[in-house]
C-alpha positions as CSV (number, residue, x, y, z in Angstrom):
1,X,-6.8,-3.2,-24.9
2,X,-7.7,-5.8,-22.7
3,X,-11.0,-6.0,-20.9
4,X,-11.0,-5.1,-17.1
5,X,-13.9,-6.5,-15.1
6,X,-12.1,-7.6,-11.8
7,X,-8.6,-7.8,-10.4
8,X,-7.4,-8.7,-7.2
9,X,-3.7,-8.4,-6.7
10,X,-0.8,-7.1,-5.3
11,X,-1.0,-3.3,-4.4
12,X,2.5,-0.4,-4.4
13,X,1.6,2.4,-1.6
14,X,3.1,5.5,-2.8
15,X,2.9,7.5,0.4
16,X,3.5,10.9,-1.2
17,X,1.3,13.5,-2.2
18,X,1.9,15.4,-5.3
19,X,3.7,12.7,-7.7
20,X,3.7,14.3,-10.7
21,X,4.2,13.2,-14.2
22,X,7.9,13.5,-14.5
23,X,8.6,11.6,-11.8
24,X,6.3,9.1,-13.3
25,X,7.9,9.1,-16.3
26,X,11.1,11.6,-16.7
27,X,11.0,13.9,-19.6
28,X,13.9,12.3,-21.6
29,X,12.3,9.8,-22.6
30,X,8.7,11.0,-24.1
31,X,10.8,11.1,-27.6
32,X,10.2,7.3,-27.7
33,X,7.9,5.6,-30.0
34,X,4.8,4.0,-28.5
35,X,6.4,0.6,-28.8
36,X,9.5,1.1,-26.5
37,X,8.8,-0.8,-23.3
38,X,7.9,2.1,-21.6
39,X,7.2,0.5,-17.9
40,X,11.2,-0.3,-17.6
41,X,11.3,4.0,-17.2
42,X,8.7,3.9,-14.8
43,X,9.5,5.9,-11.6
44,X,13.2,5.6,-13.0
45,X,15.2,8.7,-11.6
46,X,13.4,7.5,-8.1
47,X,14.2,3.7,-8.7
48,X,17.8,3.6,-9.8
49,X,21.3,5.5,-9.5
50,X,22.9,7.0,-11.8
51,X,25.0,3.9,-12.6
52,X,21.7,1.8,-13.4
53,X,21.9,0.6,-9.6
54,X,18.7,0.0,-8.2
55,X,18.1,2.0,-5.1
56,X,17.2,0.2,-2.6
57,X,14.6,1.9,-0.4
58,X,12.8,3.0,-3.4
59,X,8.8,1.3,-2.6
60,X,9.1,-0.7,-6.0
61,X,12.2,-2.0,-5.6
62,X,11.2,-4.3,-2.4
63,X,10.3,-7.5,-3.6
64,X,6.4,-7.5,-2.4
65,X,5.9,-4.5,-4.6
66,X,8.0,-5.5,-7.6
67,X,4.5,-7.5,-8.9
68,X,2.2,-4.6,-8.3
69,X,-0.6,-4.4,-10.5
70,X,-2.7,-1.6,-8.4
71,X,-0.9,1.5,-7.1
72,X,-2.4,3.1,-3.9
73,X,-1.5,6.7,-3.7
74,X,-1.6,10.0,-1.6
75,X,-3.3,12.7,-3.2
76,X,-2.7,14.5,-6.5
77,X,-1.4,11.7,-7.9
78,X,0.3,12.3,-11.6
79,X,-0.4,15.7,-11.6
80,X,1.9,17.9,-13.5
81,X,2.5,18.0,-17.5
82,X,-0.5,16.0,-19.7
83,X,1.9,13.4,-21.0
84,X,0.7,10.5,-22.3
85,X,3.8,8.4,-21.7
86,X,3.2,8.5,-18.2
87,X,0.2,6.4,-18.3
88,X,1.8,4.3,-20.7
89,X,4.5,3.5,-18.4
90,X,2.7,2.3,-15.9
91,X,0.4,0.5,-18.1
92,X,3.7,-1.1,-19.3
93,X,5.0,-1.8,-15.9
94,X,1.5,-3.9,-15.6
95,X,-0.6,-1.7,-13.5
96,X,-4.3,-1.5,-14.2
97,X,-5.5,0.2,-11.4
98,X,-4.5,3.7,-9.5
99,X,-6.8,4.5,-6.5
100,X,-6.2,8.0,-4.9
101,X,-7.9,11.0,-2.9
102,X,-7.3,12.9,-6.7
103,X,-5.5,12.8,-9.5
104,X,-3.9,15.2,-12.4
105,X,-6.9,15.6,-14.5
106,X,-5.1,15.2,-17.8
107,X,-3.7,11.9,-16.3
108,X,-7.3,10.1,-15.4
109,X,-8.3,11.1,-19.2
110,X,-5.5,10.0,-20.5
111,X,-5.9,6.5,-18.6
112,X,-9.6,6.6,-19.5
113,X,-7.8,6.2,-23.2
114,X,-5.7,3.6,-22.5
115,X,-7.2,1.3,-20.4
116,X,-6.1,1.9,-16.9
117,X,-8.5,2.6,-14.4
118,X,-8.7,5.4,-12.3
119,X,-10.5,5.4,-8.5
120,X,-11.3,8.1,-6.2
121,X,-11.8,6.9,-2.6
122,X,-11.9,9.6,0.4
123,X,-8.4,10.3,2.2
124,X,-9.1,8.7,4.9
125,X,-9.8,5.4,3.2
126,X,-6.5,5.9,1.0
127,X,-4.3,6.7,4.1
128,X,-5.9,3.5,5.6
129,X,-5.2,0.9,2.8
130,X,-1.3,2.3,2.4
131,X,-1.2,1.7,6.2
132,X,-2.2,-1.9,5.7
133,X,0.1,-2.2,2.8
134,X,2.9,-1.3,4.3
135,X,2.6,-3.0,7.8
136,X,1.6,-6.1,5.3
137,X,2.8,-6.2,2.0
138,X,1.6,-9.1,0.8
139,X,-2.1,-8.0,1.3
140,X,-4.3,-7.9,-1.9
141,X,-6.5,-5.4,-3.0
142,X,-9.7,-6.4,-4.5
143,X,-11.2,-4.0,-7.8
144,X,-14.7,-5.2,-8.7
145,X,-15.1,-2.5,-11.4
146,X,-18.5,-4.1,-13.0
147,X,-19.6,-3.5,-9.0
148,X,-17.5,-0.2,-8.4
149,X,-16.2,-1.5,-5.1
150,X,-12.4,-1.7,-3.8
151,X,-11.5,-3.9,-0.8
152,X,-8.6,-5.2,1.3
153,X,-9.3,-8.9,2.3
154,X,-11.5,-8.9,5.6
155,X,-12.7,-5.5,4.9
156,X,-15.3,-3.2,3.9
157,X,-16.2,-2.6,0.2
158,X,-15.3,1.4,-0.7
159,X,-17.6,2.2,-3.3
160,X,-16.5,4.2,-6.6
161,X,-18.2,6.7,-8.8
162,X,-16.9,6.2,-12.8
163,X,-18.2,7.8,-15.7
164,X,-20.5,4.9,-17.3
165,X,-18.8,5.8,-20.6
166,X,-15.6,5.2,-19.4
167,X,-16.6,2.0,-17.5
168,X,-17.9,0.7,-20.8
169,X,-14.6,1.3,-22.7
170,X,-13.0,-0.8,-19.8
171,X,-15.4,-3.5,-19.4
172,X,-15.5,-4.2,-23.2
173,X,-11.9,-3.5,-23.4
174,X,-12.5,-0.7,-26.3
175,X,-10.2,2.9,-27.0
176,X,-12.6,5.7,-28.2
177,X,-11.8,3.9,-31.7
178,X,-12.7,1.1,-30.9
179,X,-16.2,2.1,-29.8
180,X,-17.1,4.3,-32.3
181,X,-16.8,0.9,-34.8
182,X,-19.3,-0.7,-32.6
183,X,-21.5,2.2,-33.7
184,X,-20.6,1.8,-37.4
185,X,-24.4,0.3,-37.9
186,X,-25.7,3.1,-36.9
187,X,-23.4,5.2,-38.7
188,X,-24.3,2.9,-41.9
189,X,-28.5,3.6,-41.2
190,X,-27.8,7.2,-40.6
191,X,-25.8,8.2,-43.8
192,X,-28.2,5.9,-45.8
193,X,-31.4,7.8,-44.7
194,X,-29.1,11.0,-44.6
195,X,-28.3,10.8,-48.3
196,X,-32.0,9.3,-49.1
């Protein structure tokens, strides 16, 4: 996984509530191995026909948003079934970042896992930076997670509460894997005096 410390980039506002993990990532495709490009099925029943035409007001199909690498959502975002696949999909797509009032529980663990940040910021806030997004599209958003602060350009900093185990994993760029070899010293001085 790669390291997050800071991003600042282009943000999708997904001005629903209650996006849940099939529309994230529709059920027919969770028989795919890890290694399909899984961010070409995100959002796909809401971002194309049928025929494989995109639809056109779909929010990731206008070309500010096509870049996104934040996504700035109403509440309960990816709630719904504990699939994986769904963060992997927008992990794929190239988002690092989802910033909501809540999300599916299952969904923030599972992007704990696999390196995509997850930040709560009150409603109010939320509804306020898809406001800006929308009347401006090319506005950044700023994540400072070494900080824990979120920020439109010219605005306040929202603080963020994050587990500091979690934050570790996604400074250092580690899975759960990844960190318990970083502990494999310890592991080694423990069995040794263990067996002794």
């Amino acid at each position: 996984m790669e390291p997050f410390t800071k991003l600042t980039a282009n943000a999708l506002p997904v001005a629903r509530p209650n996006v849940d993990t099939d529309q994230l990532l529709p059920a027919r495709y969770l028989q795919k191995p890890r290694s399909a490009p899984f961010g070409d099925f995100l959002f796909r029943d809401l971002r194309f026909n049928a025929d494989g035409s995109e639809k056109p007001d779909f929010v990731l199909n206008k070309p500010f948003y096509r870049d996104a690498k934040i996504v700035v959502a109403e509440e309960n975002f990816a709630c719904g079934s504990s699939r994986e696949h769904a963060v992997w999909a927008l992990y794929d797509y190239g988002v690092r970042a989802v910033i909501a009032p809540s999300l599916g529980d299952i969904f923030s663990s599972n992007a704990a896992k696999n390196g995509l940040l997850t930040i709560i910021l009150p409603a109010p806030v939320v509804a306020g930076m898809i406001e800006a997004l929308q009347a401006e599209p090319d506005l950044e958003v700023a994540v400072d997670l070494e900080a824990q602060t979120v920020s439109l350009p010219n605005g306040p900093a929202h603080l963020f509460e994050i587990d500091p185990y979690r934050k570790r994993l996604l400074l250092e760029g580690l899975d759960e894997l990844g960190f318990t070899l970083t502990q494999l010293p310890a592991i080694e001085a423990f069995e040794k005096t263990y067996a002794g």
